[in-house]
PDB file with one MODEL, atoms N, CA, C and O in Angstrom:
MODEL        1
ATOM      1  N   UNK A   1      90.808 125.194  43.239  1.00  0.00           N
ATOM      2  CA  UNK A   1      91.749 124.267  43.825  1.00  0.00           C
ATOM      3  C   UNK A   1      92.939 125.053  44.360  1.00  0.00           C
ATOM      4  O   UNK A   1      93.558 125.881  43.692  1.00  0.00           O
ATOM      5  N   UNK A   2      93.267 124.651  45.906  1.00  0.00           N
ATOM      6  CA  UNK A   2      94.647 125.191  46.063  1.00  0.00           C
ATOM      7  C   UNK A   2      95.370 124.557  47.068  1.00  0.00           C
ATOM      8  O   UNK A   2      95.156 124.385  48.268  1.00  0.00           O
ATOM      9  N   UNK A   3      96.382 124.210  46.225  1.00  0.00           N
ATOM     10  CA  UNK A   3      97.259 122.732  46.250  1.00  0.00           C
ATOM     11  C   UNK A   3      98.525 123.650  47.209  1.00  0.00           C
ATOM     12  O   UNK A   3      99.382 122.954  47.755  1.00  0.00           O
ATOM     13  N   UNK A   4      98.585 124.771  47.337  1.00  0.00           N
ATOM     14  CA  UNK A   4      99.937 125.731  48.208  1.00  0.00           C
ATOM     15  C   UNK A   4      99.953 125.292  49.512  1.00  0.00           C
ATOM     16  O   UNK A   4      98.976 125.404  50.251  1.00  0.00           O
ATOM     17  N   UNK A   5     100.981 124.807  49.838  1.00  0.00           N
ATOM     18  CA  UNK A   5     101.083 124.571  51.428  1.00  0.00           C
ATOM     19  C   UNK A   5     100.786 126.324  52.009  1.00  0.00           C
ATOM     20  O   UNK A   5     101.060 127.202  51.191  1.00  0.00           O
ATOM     21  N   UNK A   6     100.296 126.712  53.251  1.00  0.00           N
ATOM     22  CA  UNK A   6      99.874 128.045  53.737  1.00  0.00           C
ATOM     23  C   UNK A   6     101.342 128.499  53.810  1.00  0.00           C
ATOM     24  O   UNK A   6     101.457 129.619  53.313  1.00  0.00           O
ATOM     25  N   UNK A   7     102.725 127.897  54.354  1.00  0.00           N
ATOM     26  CA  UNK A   7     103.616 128.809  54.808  1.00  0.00           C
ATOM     27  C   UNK A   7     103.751 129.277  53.238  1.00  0.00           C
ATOM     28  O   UNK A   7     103.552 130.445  52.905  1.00  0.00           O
ATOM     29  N   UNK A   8     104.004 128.548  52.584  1.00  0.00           N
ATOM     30  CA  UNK A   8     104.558 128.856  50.907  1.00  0.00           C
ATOM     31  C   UNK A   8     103.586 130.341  50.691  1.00  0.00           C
ATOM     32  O   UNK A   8     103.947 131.512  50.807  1.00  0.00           O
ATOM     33  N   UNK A   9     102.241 129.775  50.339  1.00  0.00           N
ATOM     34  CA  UNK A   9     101.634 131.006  49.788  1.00  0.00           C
ATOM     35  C   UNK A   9     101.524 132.591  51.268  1.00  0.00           C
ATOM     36  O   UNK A   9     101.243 133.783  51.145  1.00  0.00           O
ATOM     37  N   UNK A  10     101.758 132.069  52.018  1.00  0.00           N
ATOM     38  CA  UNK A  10     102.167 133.601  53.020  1.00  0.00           C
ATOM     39  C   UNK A  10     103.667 133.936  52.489  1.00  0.00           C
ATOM     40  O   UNK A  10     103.829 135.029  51.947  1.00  0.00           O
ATOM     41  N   UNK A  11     104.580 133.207  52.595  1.00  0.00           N
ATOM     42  CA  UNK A  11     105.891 133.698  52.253  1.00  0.00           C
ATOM     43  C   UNK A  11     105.947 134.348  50.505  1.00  0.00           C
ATOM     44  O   UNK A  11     106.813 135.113  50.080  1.00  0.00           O
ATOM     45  N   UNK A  12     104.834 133.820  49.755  1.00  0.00           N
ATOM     46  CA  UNK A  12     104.625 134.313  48.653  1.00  0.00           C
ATOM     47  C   UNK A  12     104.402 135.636  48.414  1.00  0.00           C
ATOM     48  O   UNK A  12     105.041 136.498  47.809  1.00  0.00           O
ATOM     49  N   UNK A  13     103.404 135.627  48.987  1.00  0.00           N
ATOM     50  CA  UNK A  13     102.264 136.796  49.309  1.00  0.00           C
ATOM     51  C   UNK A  13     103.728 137.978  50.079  1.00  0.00           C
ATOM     52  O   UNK A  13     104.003 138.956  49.383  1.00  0.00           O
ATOM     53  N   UNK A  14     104.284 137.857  51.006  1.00  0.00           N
ATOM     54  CA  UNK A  14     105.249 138.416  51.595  1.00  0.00           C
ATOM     55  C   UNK A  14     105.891 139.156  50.411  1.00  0.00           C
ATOM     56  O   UNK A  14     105.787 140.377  50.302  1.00  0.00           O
ATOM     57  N   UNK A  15     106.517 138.442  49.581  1.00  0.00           N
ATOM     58  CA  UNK A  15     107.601 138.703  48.308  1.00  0.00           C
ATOM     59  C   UNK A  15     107.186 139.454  47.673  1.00  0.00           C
ATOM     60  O   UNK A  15     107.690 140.572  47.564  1.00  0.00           O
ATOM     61  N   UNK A  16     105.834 138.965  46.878  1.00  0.00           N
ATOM     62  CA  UNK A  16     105.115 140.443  46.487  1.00  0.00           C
ATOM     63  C   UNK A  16     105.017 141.924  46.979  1.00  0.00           C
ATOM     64  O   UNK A  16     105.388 143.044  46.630  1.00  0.00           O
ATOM     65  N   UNK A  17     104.168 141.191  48.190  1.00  0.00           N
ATOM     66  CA  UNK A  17     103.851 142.914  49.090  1.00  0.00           C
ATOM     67  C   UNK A  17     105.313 143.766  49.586  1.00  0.00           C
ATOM     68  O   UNK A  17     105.360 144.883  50.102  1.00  0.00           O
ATOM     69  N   UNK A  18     106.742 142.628  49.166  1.00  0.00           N
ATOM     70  CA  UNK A  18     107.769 143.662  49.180  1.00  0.00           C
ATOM     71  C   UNK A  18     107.924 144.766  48.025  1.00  0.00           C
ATOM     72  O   UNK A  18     108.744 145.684  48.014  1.00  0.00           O
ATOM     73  N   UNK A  19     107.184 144.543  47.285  1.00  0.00           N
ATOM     74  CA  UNK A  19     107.540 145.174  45.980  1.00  0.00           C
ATOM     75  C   UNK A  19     106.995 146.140  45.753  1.00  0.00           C
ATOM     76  O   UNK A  19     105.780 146.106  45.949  1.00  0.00           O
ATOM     77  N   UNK A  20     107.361 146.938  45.442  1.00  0.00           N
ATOM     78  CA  UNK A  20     106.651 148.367  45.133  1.00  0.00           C
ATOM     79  C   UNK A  20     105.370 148.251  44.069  1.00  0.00           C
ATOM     80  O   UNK A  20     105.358 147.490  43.102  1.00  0.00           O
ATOM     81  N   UNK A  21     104.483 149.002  44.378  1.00  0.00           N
ATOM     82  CA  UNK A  21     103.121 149.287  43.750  1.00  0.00           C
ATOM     83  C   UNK A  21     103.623 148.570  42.143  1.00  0.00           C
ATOM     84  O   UNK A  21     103.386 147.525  41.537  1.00  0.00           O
ATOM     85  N   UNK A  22     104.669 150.166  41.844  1.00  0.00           N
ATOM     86  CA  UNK A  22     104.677 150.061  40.220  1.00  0.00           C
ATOM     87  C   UNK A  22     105.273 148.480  39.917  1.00  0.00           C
ATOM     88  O   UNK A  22     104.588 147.658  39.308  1.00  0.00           O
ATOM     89  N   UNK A  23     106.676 148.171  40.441  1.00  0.00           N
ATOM     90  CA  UNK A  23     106.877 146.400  40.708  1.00  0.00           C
ATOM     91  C   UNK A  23     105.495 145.380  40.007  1.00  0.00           C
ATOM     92  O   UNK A  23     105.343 144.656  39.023  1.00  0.00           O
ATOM     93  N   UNK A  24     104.619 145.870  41.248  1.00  0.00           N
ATOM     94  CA  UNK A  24     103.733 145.197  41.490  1.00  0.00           C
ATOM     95  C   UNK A  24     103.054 145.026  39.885  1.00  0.00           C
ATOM     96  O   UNK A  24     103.154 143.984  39.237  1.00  0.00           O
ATOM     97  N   UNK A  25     102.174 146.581  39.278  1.00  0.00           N
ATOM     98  CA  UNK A  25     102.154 146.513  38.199  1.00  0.00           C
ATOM     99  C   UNK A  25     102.367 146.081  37.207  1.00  0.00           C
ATOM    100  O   UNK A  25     101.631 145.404  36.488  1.00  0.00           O
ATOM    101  N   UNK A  26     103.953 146.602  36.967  1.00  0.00           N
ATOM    102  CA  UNK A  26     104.801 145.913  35.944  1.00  0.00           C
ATOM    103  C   UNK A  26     104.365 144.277  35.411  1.00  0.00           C
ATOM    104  O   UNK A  26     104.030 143.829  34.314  1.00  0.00           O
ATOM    105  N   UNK A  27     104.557 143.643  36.803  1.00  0.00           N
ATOM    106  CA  UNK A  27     104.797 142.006  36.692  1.00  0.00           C
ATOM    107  C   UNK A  27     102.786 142.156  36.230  1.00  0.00           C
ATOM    108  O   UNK A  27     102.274 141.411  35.394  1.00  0.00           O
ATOM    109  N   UNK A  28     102.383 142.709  36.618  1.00  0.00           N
ATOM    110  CA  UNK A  28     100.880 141.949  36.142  1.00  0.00           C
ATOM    111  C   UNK A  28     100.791 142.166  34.385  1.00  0.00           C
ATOM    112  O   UNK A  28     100.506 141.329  33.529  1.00  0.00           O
ATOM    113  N   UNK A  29     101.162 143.661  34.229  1.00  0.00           N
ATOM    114  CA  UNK A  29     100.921 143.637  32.858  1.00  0.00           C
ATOM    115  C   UNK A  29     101.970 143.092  31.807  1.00  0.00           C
ATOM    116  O   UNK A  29     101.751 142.962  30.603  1.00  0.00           O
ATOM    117  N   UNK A  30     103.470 142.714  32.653  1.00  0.00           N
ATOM    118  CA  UNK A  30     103.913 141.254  31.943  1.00  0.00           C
ATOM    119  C   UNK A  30     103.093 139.549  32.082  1.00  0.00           C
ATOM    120  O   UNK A  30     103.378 138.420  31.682  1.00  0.00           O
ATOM    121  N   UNK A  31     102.342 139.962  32.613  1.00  0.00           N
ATOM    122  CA  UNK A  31     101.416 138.233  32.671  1.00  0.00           C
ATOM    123  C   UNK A  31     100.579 138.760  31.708  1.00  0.00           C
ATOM    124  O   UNK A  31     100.707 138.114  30.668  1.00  0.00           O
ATOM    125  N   UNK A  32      99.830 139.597  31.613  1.00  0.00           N
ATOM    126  CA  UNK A  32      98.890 140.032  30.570  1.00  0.00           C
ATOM    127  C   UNK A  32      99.010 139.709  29.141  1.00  0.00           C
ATOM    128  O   UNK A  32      98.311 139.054  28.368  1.00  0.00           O
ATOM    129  N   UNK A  33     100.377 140.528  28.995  1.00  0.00           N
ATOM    130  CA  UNK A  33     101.245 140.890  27.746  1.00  0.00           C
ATOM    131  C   UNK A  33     101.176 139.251  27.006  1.00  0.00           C
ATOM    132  O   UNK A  33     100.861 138.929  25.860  1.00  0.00           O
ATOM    133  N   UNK A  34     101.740 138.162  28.531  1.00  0.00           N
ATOM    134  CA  UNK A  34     102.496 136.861  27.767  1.00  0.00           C
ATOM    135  C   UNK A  34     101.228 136.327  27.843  1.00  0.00           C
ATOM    136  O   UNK A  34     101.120 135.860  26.709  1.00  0.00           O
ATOM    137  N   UNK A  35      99.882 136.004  28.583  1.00  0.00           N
ATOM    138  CA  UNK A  35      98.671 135.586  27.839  1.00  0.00           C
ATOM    139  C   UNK A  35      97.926 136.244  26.778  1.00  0.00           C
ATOM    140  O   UNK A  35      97.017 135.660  26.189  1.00  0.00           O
ATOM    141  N   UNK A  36      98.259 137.379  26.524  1.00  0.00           N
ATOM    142  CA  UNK A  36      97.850 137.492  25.057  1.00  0.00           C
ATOM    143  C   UNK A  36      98.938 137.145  24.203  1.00  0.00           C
ATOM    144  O   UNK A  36      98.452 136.618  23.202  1.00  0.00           O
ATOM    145  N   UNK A  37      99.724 137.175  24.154  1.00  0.00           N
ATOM    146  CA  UNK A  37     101.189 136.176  23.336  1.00  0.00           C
ATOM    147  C   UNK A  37     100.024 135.041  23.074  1.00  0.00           C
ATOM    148  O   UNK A  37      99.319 134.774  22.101  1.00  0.00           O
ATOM    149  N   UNK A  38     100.172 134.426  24.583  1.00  0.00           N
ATOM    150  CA  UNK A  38      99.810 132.846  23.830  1.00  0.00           C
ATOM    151  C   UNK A  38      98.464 132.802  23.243  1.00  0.00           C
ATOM    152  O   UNK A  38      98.366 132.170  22.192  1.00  0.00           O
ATOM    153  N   UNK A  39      97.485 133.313  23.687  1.00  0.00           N
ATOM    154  CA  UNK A  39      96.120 133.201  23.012  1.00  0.00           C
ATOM    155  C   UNK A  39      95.913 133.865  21.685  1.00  0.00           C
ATOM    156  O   UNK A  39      95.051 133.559  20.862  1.00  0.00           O
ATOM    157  N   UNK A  40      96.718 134.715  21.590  1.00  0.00           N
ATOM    158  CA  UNK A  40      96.871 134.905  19.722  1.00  0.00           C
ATOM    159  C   UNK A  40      97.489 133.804  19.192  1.00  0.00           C
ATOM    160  O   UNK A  40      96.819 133.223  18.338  1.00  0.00           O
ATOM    161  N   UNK A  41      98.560 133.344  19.438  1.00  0.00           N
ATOM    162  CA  UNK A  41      99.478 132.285  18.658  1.00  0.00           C
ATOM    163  C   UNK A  41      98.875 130.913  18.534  1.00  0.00           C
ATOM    164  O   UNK A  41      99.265 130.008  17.796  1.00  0.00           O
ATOM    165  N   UNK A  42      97.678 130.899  19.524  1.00  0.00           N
ATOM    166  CA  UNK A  42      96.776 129.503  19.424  1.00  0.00           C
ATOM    167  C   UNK A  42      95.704 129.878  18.708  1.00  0.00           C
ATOM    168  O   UNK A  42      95.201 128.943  18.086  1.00  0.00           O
ATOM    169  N   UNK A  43      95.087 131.103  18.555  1.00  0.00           N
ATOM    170  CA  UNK A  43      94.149 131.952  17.539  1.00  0.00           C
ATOM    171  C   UNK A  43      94.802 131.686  16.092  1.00  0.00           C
ATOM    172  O   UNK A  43      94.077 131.248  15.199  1.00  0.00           O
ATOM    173  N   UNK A  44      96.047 131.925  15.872  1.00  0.00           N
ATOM    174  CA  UNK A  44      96.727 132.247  14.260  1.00  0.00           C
ATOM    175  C   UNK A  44      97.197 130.828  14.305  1.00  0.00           C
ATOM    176  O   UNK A  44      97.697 130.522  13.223  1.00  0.00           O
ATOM    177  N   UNK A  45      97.211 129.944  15.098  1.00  0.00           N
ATOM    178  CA  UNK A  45      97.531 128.179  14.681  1.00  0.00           C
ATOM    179  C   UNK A  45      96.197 127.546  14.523  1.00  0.00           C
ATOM    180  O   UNK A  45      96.140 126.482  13.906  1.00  0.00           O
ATOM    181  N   UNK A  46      94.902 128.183  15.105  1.00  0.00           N
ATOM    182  CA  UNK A  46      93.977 127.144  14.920  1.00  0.00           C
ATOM    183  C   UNK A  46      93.186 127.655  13.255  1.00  0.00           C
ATOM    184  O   UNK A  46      92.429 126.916  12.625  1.00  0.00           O
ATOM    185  N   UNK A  47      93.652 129.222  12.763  1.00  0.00           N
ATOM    186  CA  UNK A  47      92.702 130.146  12.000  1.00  0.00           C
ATOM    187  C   UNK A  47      93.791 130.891  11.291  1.00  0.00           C
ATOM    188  O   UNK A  47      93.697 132.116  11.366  1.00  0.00           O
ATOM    189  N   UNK A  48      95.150 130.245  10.390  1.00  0.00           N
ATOM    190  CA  UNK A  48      96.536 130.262   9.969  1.00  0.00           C
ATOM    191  C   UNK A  48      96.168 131.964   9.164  1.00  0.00           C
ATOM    192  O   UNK A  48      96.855 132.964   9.373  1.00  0.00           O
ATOM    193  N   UNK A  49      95.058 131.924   8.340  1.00  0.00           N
ATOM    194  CA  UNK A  49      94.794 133.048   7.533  1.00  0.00           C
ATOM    195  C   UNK A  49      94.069 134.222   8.186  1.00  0.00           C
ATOM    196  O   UNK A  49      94.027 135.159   7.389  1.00  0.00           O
ATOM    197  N   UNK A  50      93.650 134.426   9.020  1.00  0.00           N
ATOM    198  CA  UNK A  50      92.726 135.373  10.132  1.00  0.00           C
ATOM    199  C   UNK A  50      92.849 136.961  10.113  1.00  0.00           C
ATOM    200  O   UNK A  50      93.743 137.592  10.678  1.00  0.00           O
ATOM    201  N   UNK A  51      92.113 137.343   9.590  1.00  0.00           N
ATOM    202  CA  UNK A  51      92.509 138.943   9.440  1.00  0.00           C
ATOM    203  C   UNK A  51      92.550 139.896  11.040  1.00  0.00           C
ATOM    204  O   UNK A  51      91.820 139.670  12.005  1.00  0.00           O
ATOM    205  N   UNK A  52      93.553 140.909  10.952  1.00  0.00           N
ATOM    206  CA  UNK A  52      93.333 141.339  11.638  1.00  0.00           C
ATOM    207  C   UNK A  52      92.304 141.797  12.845  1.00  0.00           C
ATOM    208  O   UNK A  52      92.538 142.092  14.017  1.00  0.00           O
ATOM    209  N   UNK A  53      91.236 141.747  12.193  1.00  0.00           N
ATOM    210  CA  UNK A  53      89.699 142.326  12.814  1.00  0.00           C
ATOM    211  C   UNK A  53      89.457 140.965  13.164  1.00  0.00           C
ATOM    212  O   UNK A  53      89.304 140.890  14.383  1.00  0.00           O
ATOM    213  N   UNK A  54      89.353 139.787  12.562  1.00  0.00           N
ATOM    214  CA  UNK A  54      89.053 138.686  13.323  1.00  0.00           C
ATOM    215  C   UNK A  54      89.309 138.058  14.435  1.00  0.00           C
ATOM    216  O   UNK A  54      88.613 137.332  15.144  1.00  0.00           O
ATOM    217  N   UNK A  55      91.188 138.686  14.561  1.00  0.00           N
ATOM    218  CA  UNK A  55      92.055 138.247  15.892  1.00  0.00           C
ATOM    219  C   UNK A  55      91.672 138.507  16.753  1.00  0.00           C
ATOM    220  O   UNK A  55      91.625 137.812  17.769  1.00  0.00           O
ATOM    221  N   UNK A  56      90.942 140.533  16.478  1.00  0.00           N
ATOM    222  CA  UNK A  56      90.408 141.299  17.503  1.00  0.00           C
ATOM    223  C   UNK A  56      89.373 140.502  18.030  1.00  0.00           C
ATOM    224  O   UNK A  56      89.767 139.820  18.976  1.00  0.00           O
ATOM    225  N   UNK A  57      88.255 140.361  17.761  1.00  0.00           N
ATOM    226  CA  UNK A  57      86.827 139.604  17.610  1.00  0.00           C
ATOM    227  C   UNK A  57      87.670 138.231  18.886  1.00  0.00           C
ATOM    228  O   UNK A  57      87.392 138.097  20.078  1.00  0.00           O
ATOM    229  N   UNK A  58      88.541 137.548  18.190  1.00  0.00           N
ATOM    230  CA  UNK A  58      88.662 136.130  18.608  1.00  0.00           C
ATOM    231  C   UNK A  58      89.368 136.322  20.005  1.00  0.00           C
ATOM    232  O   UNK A  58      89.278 135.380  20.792  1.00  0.00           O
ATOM    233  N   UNK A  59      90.079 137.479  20.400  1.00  0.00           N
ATOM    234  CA  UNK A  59      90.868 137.587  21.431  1.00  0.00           C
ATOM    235  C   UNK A  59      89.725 137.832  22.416  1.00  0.00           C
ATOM    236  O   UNK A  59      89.413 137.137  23.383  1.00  0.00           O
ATOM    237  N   UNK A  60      89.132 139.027  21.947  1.00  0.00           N
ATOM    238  CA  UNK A  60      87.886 139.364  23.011  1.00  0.00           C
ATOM    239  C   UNK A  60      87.190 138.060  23.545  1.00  0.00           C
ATOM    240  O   UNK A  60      87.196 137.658  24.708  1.00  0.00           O
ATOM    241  N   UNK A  61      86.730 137.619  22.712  1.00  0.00           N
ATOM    242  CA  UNK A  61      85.953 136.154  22.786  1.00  0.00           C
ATOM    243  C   UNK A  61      86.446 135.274  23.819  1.00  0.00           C
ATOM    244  O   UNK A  61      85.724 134.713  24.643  1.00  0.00           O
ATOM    245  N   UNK A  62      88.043 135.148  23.724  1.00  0.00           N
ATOM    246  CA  UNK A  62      88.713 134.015  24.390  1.00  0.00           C
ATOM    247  C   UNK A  62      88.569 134.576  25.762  1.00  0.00           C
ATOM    248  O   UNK A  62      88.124 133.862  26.661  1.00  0.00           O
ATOM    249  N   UNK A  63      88.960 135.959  26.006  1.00  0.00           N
ATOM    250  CA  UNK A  63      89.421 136.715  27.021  1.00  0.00           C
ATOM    251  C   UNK A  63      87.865 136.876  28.444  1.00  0.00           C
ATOM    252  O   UNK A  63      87.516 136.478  29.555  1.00  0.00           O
ATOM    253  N   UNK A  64      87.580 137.490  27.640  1.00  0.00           N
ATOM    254  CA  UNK A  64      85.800 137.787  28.422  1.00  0.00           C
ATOM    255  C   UNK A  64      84.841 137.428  27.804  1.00  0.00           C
ATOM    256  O   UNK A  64      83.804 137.996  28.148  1.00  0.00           O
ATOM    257  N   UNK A  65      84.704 136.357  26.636  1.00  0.00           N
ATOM    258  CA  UNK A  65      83.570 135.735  26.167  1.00  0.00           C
ATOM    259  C   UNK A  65      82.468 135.371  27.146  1.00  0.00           C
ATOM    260  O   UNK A  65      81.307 135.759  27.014  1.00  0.00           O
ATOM    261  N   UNK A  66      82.939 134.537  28.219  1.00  0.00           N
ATOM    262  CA  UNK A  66      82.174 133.937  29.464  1.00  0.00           C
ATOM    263  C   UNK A  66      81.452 135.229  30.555  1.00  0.00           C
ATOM    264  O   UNK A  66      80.569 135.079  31.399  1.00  0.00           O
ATOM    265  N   UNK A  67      82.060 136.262  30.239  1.00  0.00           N
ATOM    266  CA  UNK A  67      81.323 137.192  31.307  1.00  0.00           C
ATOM    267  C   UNK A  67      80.378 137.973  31.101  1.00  0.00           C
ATOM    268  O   UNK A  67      79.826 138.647  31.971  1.00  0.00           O
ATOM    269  N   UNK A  68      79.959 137.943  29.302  1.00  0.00           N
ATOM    270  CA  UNK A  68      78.918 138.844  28.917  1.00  0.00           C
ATOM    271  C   UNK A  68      77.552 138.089  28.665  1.00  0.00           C
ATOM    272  O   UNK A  68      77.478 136.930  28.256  1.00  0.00           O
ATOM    273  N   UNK A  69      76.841 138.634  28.864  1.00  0.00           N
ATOM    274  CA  UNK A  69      75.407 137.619  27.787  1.00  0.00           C
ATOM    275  C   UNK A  69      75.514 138.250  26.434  1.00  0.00           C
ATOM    276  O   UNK A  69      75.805 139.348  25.960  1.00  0.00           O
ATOM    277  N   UNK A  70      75.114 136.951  25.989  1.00  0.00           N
ATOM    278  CA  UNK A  70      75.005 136.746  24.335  1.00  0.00           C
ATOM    279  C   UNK A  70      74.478 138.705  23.618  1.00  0.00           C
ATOM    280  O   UNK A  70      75.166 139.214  22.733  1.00  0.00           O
ATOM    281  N   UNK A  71      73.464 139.324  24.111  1.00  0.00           N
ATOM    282  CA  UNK A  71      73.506 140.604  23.664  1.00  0.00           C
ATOM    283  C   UNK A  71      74.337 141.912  24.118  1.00  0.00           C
ATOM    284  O   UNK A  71      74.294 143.035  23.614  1.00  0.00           O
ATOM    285  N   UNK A  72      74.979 141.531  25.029  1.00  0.00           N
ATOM    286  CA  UNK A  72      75.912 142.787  25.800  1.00  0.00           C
ATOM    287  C   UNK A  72      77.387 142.025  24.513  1.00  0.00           C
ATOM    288  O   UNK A  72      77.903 142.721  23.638  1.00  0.00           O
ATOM    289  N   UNK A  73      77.691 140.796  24.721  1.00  0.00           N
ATOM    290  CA  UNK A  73      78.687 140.411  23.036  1.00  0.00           C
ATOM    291  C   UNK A  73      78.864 141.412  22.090  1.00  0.00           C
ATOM    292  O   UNK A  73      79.719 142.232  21.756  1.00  0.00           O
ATOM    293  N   UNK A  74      77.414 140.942  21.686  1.00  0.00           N
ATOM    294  CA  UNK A  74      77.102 141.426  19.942  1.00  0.00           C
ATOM    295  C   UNK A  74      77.423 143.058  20.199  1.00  0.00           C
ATOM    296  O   UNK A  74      78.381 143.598  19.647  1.00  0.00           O
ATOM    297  N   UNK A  75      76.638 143.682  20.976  1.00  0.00           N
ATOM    298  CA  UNK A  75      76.979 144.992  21.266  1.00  0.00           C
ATOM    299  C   UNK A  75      78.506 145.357  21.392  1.00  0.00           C
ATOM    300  O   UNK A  75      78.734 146.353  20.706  1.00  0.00           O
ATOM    301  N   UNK A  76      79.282 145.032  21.837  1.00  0.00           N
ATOM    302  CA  UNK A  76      80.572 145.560  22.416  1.00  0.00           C
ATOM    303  C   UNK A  76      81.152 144.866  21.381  1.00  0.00           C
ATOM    304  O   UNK A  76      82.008 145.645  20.962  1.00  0.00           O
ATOM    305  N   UNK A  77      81.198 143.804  20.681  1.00  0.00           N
ATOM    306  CA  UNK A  77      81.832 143.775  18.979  1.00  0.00           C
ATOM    307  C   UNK A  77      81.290 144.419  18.493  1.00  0.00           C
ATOM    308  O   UNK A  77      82.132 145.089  17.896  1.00  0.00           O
ATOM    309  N   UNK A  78      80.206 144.851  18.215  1.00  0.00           N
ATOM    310  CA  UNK A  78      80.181 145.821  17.179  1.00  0.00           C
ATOM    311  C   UNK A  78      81.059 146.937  17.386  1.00  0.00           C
ATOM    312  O   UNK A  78      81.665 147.545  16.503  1.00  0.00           O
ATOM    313  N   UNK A  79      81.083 147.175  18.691  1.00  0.00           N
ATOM    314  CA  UNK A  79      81.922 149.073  19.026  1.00  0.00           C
ATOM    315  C   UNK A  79      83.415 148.264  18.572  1.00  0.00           C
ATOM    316  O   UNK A  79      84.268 148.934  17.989  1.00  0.00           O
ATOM    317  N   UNK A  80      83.568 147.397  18.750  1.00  0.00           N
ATOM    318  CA  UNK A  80      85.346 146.995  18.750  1.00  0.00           C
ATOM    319  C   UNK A  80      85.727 147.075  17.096  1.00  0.00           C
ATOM    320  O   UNK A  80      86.714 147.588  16.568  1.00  0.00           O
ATOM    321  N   UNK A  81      84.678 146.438  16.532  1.00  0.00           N
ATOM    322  CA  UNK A  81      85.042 146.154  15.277  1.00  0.00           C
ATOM    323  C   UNK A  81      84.889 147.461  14.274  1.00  0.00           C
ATOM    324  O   UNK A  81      85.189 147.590  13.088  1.00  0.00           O
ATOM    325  N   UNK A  82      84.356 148.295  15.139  1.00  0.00           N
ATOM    326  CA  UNK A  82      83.490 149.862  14.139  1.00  0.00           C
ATOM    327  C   UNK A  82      84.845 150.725  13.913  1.00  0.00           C
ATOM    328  O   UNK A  82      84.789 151.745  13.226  1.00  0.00           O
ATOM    329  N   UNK A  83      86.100 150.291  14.520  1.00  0.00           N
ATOM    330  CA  UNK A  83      86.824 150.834  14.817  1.00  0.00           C
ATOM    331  C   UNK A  83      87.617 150.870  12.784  1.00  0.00           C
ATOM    332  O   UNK A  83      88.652 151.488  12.537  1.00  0.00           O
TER     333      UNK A  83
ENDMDL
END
């Protein structure tokens, strides 16, 4: 869905591409940073007691659950969790 009138998202798009590479960076891996904020804090509200290794497990899950098949999963938790 995209509800942006075109001048908006060009003048958007503009604002960005003023910004320097690292700029550019920065702001993504502050969006990163604050969706893993929230998807832990809805992880440790839905699972109050959750051990560390589980968060790991549950973040992965939330994050790229949908892009693996069920055996490429199991595989790549195991390497996460071997840790």
């Amino acid at each position: 869905m995209n509800d942006t009138a075109p001048e908006i998202a060009r003048r958007y798009r503009e604002l960005l591409m003023s910004k320097t590479p690292e700029q550019r960076l920065r702001m993504g891996l502050a969006m990163y940073d604050t969706a893993r904020a929230l998807a832990e804090s809805g992880i440790r509200a839905q699972y109050p007691d959750i051990s560390p290794r589980e968060l790991k497990k549950q973040l992965f899950l939330r994050f790229y659950g949908n892009d693996f098949s069920d055996r490429q999963k199991e595989k790549i938790l195991r390497s996460l969790l071997a840790d």
